[in-house]
VOBA-1610 file (N, C-alpha, C; in pm, whole numbers, padded with zeros to 5 digits, always signed):
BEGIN
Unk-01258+00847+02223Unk-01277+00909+02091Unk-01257+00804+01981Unk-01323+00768+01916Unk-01331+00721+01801Unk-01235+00699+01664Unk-01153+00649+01642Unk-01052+00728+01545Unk-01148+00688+01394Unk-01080+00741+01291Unk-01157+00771+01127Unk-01114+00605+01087Unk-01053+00559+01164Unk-01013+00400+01101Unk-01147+00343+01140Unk-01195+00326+01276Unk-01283+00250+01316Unk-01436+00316+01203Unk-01450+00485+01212Unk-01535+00517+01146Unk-01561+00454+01035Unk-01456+00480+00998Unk-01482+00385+00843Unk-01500+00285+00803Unk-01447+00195+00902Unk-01516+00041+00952Unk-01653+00024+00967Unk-01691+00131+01050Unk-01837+00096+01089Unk-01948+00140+01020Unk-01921+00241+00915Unk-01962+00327+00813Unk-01949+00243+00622Unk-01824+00194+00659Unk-01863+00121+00498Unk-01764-00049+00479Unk-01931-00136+00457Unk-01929-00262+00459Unk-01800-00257+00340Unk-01737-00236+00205Unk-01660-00225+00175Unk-01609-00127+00106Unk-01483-00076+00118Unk-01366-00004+00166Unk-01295-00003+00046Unk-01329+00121-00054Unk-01283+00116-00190Unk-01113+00200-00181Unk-01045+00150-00168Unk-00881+00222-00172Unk-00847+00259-00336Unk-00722+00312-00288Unk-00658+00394-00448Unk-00612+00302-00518Unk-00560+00375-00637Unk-00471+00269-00741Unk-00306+00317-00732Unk-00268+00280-00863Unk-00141+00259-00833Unk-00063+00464-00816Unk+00031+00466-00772Unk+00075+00591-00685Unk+00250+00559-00847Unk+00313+00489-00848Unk+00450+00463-00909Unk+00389+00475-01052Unk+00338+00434-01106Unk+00306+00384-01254Unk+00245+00531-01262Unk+00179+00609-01194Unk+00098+00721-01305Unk+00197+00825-01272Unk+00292+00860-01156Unk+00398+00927-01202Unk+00477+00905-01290Unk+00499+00808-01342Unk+00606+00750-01434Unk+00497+00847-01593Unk+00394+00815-01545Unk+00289+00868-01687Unk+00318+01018-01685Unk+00332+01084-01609Unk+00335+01218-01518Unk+00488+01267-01603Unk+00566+01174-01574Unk+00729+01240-01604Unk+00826+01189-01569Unk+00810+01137-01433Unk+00900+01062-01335Unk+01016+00950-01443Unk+01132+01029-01461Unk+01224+00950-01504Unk+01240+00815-01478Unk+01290+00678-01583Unk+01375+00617-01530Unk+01465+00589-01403Unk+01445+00517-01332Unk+01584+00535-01167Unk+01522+00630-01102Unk+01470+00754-01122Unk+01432+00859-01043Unk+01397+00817-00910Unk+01418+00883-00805Unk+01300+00821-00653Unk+01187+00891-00704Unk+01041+00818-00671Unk+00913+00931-00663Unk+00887+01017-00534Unk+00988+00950-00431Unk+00974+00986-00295Unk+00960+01142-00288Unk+01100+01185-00407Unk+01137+01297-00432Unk+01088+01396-00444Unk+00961+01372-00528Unk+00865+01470-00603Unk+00786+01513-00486Unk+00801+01458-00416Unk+00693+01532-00301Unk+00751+01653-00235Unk+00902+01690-00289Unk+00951+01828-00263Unk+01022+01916-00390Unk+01006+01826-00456Unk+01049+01870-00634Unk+00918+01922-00731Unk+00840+01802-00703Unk+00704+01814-00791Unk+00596+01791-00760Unk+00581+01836-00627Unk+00460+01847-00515Unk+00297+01849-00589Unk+00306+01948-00696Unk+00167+01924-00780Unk+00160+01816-00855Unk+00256+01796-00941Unk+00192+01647-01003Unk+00160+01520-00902Unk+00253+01530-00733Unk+00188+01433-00664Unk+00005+01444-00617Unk+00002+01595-00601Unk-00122+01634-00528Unk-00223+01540-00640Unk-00199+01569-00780Unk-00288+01510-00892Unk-00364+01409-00870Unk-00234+01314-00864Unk-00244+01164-00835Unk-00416+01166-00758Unk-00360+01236-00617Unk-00429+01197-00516Unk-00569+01301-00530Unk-00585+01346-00587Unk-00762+01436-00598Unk-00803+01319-00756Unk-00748+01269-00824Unk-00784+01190-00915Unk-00852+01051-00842Unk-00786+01013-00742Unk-00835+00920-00733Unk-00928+00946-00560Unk-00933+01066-00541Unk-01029+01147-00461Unk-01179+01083-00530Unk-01176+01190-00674Unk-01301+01216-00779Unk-01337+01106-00792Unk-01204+00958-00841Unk-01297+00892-00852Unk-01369+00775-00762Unk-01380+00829-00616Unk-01441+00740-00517Unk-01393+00670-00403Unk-01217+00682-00417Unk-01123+00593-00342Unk-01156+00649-00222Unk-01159+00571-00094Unk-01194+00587+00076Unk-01094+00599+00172Unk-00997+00539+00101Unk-00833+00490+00151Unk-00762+00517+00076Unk-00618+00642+00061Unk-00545+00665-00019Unk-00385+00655+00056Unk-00318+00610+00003Unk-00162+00602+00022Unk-00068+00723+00016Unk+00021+00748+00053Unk+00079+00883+00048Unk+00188+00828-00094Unk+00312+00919-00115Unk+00367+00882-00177Unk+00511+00857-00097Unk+00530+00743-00024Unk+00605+00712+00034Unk+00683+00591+00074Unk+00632+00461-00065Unk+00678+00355-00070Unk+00830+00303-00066Unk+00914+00451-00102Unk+01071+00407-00114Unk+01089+00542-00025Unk+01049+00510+00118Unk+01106+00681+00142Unk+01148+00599+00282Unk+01195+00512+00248Unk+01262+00468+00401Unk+01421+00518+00395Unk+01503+00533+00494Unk+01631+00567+00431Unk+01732+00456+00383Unk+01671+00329+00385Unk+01758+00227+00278Unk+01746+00253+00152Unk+01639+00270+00109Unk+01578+00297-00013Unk+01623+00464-00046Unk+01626+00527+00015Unk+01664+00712+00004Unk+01781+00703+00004Unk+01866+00627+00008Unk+02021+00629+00059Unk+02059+00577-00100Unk+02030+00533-00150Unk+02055+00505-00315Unk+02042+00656-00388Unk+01992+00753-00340Unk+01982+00878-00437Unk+02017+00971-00376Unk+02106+00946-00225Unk+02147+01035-00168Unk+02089+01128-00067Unk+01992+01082-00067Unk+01881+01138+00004Unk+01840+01088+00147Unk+01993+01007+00220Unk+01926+00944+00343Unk+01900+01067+00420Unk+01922+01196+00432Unk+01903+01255+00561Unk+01823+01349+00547Unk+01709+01341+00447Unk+01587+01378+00414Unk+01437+01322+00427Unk+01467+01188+00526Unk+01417+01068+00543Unk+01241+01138+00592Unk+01272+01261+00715Unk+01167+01307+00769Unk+01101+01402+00691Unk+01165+01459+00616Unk+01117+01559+00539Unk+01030+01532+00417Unk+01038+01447+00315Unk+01038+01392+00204Unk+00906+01291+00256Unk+00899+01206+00383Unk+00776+01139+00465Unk+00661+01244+00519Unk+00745+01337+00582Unk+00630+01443+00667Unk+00587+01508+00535Unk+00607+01565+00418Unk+00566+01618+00341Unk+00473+01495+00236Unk+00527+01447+00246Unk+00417+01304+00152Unk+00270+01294+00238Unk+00299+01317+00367Unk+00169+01270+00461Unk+00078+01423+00416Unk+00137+01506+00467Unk+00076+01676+00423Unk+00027+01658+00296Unk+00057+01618+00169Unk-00001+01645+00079Unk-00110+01586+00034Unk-00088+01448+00096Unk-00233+01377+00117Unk-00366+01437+00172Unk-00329+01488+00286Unk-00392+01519+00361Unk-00475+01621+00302Unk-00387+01760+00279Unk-00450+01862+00212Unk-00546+01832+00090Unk-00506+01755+00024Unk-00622+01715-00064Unk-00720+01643-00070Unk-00750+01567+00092Unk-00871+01519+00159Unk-00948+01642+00168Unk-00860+01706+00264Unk-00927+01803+00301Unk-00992+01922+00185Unk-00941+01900+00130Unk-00936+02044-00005Unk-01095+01966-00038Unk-01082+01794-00100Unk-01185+01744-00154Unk-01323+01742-00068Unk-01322+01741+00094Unk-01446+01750+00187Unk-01462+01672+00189Unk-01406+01524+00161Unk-01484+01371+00175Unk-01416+01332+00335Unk-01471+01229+00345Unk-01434+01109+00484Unk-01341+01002+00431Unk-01217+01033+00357Unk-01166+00993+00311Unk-01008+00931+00390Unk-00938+00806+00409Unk-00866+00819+00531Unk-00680+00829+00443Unk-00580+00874+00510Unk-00444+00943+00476Unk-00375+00803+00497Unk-00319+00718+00430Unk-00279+00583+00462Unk-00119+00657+00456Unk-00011+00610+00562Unk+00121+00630+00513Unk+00201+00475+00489Unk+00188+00528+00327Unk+00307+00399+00266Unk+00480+00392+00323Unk+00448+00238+00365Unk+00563+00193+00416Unk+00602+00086+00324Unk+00709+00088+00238Unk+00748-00054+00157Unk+00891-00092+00180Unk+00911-00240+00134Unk+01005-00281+00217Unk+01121-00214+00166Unk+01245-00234+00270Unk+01352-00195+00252Unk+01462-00197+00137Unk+01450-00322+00057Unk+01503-00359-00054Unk+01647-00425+00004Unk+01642-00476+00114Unk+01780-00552+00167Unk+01714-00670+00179Unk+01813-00773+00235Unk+01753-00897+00282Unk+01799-00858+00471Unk+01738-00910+00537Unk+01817-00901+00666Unk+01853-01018+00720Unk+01930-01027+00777Unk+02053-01127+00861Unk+01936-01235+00874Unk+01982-01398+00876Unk+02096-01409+00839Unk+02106-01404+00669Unk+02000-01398+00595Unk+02027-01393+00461Unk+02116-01287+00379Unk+02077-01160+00424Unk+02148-01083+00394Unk+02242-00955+00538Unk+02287-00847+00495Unk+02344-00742+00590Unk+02272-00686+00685Unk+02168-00653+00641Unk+02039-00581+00748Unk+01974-00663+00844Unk+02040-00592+01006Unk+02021-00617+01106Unk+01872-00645+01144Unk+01807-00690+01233Unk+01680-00660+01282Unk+01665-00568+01332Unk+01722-00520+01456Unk+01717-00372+01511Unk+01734-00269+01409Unk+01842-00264+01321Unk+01834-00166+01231Unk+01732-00127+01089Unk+01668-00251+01128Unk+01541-00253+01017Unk+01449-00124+01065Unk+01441-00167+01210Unk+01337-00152+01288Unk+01335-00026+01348Unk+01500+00047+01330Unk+01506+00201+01369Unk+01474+00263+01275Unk+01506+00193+01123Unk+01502+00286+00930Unk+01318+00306+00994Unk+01281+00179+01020Unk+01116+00223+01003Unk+01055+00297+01113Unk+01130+00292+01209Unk+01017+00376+01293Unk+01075+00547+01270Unk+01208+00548+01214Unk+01225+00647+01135Unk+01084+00719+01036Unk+01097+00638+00924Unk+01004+00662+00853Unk+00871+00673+00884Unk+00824+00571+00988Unk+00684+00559+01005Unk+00660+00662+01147Unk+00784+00788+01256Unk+00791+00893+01293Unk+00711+01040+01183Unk+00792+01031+01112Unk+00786+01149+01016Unk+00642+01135+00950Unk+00550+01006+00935Unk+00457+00981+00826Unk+00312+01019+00949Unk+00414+00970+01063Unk+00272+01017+01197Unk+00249+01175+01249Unk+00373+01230+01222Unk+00386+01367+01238Unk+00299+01438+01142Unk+00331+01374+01001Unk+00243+01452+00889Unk+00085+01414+00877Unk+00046+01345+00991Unk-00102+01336+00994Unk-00167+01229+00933Unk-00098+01134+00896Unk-00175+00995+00850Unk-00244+00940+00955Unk-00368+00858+00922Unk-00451+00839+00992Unk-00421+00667+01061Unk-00384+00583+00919Unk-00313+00484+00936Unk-00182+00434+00878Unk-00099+00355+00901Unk+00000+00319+00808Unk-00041+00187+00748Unk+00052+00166+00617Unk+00002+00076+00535Unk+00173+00029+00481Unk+00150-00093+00545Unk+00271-00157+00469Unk+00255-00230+00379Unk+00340-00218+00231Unk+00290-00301+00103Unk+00383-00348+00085Unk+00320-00493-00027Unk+00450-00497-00127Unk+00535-00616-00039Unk+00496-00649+00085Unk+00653-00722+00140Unk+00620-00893+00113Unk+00789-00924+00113Unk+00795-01080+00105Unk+00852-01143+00205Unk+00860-01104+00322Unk+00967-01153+00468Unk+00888-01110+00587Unk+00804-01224+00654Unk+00725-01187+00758Unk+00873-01095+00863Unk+00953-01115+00847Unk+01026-01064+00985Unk+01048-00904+00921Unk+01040-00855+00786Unk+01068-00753+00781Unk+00912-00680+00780Unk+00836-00794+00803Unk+00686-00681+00814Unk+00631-00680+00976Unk+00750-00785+01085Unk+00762-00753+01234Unk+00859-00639+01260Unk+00951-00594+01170Unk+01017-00487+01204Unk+00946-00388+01149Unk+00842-00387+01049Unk+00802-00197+01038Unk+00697-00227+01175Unk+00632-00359+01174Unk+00541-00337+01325Unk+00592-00245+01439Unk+00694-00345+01441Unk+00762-00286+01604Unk+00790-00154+01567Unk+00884-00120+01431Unk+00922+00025+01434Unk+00805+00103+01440Unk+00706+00107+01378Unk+00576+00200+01402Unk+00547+00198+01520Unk+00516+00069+01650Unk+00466+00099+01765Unk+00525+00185+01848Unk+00699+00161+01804Unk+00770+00236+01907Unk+00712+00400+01874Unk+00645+00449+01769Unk+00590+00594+01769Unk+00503+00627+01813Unk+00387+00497+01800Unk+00241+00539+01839Unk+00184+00367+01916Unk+00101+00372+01976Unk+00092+00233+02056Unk-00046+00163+01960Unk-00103+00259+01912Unk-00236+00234+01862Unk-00287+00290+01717Unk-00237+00333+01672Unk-00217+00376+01510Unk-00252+00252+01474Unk-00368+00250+01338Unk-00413+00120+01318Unk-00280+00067+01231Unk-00230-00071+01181Unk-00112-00079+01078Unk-00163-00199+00986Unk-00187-00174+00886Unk-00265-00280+00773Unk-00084-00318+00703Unk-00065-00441+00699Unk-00014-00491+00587Unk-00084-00578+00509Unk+00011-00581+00366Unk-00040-00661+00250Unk+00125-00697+00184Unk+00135-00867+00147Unk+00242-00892+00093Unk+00222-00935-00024Unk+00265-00961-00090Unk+00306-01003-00237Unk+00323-01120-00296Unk+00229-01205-00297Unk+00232-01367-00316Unk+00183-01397-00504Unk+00329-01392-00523Unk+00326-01363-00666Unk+00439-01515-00740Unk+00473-01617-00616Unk+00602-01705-00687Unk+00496-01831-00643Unk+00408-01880-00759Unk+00343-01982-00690Unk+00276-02032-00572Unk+00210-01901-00567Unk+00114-01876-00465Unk+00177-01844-00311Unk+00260-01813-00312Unk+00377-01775-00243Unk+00444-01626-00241Unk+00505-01564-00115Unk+00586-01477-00155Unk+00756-01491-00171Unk+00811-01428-00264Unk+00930-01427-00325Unk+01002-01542-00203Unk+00954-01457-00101Unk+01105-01579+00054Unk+01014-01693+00066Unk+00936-01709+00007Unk+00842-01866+00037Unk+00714-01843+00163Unk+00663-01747+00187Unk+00580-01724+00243Unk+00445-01751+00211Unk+00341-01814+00266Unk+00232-01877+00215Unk+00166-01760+00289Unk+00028-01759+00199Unk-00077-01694+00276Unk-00147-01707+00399Unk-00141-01833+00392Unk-00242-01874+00550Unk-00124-01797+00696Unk+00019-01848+00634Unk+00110-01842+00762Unk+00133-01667+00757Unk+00115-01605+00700Unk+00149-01467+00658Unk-00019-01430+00745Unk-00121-01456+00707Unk-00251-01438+00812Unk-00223-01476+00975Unk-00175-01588+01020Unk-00151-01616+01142Unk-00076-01528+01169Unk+00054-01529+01166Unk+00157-01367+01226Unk+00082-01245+01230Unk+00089-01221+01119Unk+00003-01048+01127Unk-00085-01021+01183Unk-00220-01124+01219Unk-00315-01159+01335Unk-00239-01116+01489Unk-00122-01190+01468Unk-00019-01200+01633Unk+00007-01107+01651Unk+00066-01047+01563Unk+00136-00916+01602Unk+00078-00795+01618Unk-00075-00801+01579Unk-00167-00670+01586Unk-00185-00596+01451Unk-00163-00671+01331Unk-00212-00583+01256Unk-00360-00603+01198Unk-00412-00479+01211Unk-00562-00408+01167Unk-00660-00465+01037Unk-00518-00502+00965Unk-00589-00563+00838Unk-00476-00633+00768Unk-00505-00753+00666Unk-00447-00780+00613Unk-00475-00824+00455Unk-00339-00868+00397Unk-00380-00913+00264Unk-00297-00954+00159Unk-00318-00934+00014Unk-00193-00905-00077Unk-00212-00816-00119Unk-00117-00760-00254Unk-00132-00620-00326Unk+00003-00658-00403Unk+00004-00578-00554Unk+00056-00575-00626Unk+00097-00746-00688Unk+00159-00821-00768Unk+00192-00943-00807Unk+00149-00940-00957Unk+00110-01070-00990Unk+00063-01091-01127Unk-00081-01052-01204Unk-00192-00959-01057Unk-00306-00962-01146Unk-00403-00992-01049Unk-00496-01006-01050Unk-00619-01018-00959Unk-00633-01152-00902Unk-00626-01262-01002Unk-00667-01423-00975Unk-00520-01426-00917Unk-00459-01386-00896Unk-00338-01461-00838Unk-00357-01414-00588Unk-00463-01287-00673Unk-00466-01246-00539Unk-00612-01290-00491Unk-00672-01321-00544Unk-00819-01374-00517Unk-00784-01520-00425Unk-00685-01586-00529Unk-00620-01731-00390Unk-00566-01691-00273Unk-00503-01583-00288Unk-00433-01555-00157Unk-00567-01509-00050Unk-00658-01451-00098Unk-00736-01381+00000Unk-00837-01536+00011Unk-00877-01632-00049Unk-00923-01756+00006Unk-00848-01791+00087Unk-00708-01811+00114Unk-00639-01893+00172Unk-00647-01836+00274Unk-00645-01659+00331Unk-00649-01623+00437Unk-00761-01591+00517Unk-00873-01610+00435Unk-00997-01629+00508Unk-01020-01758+00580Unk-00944-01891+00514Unk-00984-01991+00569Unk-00951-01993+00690Unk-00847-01975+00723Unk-00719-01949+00877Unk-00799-01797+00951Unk-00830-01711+00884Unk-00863-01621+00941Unk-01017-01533+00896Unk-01122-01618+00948Unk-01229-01557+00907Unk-01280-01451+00934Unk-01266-01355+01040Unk-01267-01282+01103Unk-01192-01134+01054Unk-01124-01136+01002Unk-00990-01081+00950Unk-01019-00941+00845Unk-01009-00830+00884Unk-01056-00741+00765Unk-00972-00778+00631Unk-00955-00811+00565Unk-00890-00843+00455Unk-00843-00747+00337Unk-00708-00722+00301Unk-00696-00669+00151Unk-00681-00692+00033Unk-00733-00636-00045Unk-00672-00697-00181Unk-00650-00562-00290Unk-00530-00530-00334Unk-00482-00394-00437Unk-00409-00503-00511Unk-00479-00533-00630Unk-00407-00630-00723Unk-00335-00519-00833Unk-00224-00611-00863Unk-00193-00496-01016Unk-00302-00528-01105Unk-00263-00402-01226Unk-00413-00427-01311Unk-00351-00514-01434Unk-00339-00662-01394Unk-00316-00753-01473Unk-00117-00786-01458Unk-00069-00869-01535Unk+00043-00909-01530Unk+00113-00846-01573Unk+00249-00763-01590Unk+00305-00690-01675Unk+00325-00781-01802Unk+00378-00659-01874Unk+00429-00717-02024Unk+00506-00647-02042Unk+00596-00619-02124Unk+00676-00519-02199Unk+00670-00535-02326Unk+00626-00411-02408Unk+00548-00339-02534Unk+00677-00260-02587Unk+00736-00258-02677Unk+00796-00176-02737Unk+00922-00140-02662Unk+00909-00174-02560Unk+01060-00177-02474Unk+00938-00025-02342Unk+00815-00118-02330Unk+00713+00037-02238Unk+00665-00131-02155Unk+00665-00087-02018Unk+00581-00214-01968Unk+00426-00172-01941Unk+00368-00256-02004Unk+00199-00226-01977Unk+00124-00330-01900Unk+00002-00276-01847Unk-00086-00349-01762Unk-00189-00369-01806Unk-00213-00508-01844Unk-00340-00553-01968Unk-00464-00574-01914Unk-00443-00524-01815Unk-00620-00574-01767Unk-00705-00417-01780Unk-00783-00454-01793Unk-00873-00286-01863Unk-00975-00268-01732Unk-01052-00121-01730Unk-01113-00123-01625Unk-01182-00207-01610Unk-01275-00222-01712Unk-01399-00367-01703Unk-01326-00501-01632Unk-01229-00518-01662Unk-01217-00644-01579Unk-01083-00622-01466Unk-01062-00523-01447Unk-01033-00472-01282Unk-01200-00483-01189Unk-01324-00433-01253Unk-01410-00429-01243Unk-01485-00541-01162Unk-01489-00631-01264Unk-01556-00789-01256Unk-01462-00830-01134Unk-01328-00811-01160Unk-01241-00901-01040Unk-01251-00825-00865Unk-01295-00716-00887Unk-01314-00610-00744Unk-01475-00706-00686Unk-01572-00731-00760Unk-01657-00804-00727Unk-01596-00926-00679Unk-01535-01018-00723Unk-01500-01162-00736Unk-01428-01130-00581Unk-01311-01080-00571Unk-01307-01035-00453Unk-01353-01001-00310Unk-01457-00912-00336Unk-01513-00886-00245Unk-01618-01000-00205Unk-01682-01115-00277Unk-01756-01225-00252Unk-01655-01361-00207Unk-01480-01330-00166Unk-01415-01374-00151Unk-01380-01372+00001Unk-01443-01248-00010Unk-01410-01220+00156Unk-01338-01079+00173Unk-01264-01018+00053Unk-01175-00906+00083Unk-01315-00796+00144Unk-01224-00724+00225Unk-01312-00568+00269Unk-01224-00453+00165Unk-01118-00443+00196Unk-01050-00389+00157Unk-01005-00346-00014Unk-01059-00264-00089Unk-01030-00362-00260Unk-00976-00218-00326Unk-00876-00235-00389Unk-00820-00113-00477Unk-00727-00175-00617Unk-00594-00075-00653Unk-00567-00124-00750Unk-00417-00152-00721Unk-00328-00192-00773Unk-00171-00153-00728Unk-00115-00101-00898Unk+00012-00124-00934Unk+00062-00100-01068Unk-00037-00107-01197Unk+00006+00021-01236Unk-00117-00004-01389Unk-00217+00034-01324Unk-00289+00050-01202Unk-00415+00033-01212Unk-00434+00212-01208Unk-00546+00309-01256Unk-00569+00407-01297Unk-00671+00447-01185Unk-00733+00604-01210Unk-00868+00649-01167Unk-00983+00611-01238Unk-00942+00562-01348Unk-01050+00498-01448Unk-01073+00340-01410Unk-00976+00273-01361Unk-01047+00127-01286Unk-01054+00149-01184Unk-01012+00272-01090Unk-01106+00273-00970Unk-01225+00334-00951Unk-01288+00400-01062Unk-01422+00454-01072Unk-01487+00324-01095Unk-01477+00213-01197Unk-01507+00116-01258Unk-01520+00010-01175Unk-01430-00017-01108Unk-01446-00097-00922Unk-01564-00025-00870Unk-01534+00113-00832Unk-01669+00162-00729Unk-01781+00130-00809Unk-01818+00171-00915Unk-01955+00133-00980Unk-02031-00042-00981Unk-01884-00073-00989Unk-01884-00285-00988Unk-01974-00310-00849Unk-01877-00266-00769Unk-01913-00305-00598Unk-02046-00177-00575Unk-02102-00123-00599Unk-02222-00054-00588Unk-02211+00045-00480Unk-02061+00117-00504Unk-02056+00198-00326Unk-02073+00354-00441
//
């Protein structure tokens, strides 16, 4: 049987994903400090929003709302032993609004990193990385995601522990990561792109890339660098929509659809398959992407 990952592979040369999931709740209401994890049992409709918005406007690949719903990250708001609940319900609500919308649209479950360092740099074990995630990435397979999607990370070993933790659930669940090469072409722990392509190649993941950082051109190098090492390679790229700033004491994202637009092209003649938005980025630059790239 076929799974909707491969379909969609074989069905569309490129693979328009969502925008940012944190930034338009924050537009939504989502306090200061708040988890957003939360809202997926607090404020279940304003999450559903998110996700039929960026249904309408064309996205193929959507994220759940589950980037801090690991229980390192849930354990700051008290919420570690809601870990399955707060995940299985993030995956459901996705889902239902594929389904509600009738498209061939696929249920990505967001996995982001832990927010520890692990041994020896910091407290967090390897094994215990690797139970928080297959924790999380349990509950996100239960609720019907099609694939998981790890974002956002800067520590190849903490993007071998959501590996391993996801396999230990499912052997074959496709698992796309994308890290964050935002410190001089680098991620935060000094991770280069090419060597971040070789591992994730090793270890079996489905796709790779960056997402979120300073803006598009910062991720356009990263996705050269990993084509060179890895030509073959489905590739991602969810840039933020431009660099932050902070406005009035409000942080904004200066890049406008038109040139989320231009850079989703530049991209995709880069080699990415994969192309969406991360922070800042709206349903209005992902309509503006789909129209760019001609899907």
């Amino acid at each position: 049987m076929t799974s909707k990952w491969q379909t969609l592979l074989d069905t569309s040369p490129i693979i328009l994903a969502d925008g940012a999931m944190g930034t338009m709740l924050q537009a939504a209401g989502l306090a200061p400090g708040e988890s957003p994890v939360i809202w997926n049992i607090e404020q279940p409709d304003r999450v559903r929003a998110v996700h039929r918005a960026y249904l309408e406007a064309g996205a193929q690949i959507l994220i759940t709302n589950t980037f801090v719903g690991s229980r390192f990250r849930l354990a700051r708001h008290g919420w570690a032993a809601r870990v399955a609940e707060v995940n299985r319900r993030g995956a459901e609500l996705l889902r239902e609004e594929i389904a509600r919308a009738g498209v061939n649209a696929l249920a990505a479950g967001d996995i982001g990193p832990s927010g520890e360092l692990l041994t020896p740099l910091g407290a967090l074990s390897f094994d215990d990385a690797v139970a928080g995630f297959e924790e999380q990435a349990r509950a996100l397979i239960e609720g019907g995601v099609d694939v998981i999607w790890a974002m956002t990370l800067a520590d190849l070993e903490e993007a071998r522990a959501i590996i391993e933790g996801v396999r230990r659930v499912s052997h074959d669940i496709p698992i796309l990561v994308s890290m964050t090469f935002d410190t001089r072409g680098r991620t935060m722990m000094g991770v280069k792109p090419e060597d971040a392509a070789r591992k994730l190649i090793e270890w079996g993941a489905a796709a790779i890339g960056g997402n979120c950082g300073n803006g598009p051109a910062e991720i356009l190098e990263a996705i050269q660098k990993m084509r060179a090492v890895a030509p073959h390679a489905i590739l991602i790229a969810k840039p933020n929509a431009g660099k932050p700033e902070i406005v009035e004491g409000k942080t904004i994202f200066p890049a406008t659809p038109q040139v989320m637009a231009e850079s989703a092209v530049a991209l995709r003649d880069a080699g990415a398959r994969i192309i969406g938005g991360c922070c800042g980025t709206t349903p209005a630059h992902i309509r503006a992407m789909r129209a760019a790239l001609g899907l």
